[in-house]
C-alpha positions in Angstrom: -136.6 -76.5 19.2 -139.5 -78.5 18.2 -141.5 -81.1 19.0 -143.1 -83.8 17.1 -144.9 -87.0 17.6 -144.2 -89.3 15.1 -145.1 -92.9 14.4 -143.6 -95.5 12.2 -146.1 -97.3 9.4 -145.4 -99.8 7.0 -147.9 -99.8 3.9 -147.0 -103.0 2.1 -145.2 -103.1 -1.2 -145.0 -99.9 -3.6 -144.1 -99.8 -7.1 -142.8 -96.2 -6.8 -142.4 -93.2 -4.8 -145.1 -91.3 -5.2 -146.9 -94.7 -4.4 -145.3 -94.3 -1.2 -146.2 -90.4 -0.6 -150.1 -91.5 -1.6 -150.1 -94.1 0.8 -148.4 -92.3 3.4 -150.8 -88.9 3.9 -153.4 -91.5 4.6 -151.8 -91.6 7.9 -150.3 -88.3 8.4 -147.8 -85.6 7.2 -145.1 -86.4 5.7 -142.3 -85.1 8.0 -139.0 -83.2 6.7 -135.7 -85.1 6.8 -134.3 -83.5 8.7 -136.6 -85.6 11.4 -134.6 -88.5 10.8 -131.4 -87.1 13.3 -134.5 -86.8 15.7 -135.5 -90.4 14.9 -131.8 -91.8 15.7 -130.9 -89.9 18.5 -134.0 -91.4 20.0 -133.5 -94.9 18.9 -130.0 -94.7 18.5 -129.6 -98.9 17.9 -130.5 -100.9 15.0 -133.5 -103.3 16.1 -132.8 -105.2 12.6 -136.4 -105.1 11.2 -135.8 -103.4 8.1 -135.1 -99.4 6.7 -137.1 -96.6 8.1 -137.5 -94.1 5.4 -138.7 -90.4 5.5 -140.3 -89.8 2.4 -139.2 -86.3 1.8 -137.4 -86.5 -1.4 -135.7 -82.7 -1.3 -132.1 -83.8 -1.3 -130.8 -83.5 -5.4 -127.7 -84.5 -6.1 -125.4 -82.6 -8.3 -126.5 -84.6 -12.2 -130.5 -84.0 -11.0 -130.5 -87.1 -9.3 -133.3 -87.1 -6.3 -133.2 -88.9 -2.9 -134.7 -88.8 -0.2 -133.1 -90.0 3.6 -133.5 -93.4 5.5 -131.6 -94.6 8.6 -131.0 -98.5 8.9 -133.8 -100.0 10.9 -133.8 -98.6 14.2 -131.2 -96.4 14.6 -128.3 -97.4 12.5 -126.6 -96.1 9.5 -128.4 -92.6 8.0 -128.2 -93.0 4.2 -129.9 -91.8 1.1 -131.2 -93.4 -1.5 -132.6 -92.4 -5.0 -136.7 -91.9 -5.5 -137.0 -94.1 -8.4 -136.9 -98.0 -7.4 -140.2 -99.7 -6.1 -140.0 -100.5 -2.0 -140.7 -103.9 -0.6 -143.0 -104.2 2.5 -140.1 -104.4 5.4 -139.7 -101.0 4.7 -141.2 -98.9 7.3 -141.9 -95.1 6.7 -142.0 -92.1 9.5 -145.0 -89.8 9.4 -146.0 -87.1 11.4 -149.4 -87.7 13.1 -151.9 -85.5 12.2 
């Protein structure tokens, strides 16, 4: 077992995801995905303000494609999405504080 803290930052619009990553380490690590079960089971309903990401891209689907996980604001859905599309500035990210 481990223990994090963990806060939730949103950084505006990004044209891509290493734009994210950049912007990110400004305000801490960026945590595994694995974090995200962590993040639901502690916030386990949606409060409807937009995804949470966790911008560890380490999940490759089986043509190459790379994703990284996000759970539907707040605690709902877990999901991945592909690393290639810009993000719009509801999203909200989880980093690790440093």
């Amino acid at each position: 077992r481990e223990t994090k803290q963990c806060m939730l930052v949103q950084i505006g619009y990004q044209p891509n995801f290493d734009a994210v990553k950049r912007e990110l380490t400004k305000y801490g690590k960026i945590p595994h995905g694995q974090w995200r079960k962590a993040f639901k089971q502690a916030f386990p309903t949606s409060d409807g303000k937009g995804p949470i990401g966790v911008a560890d891209a380490s999940w490759v689907a089986p043509g190459g494609r790379v994703n990284f996980p996000y759970v539907e604001g707040g605690g709902g859905g877990e999901f991945f999405i592909w690393a290639v599309y810009g993000f719009h500035g509801s999203w909200r990210w989880l980093v690790e504080v440093k």
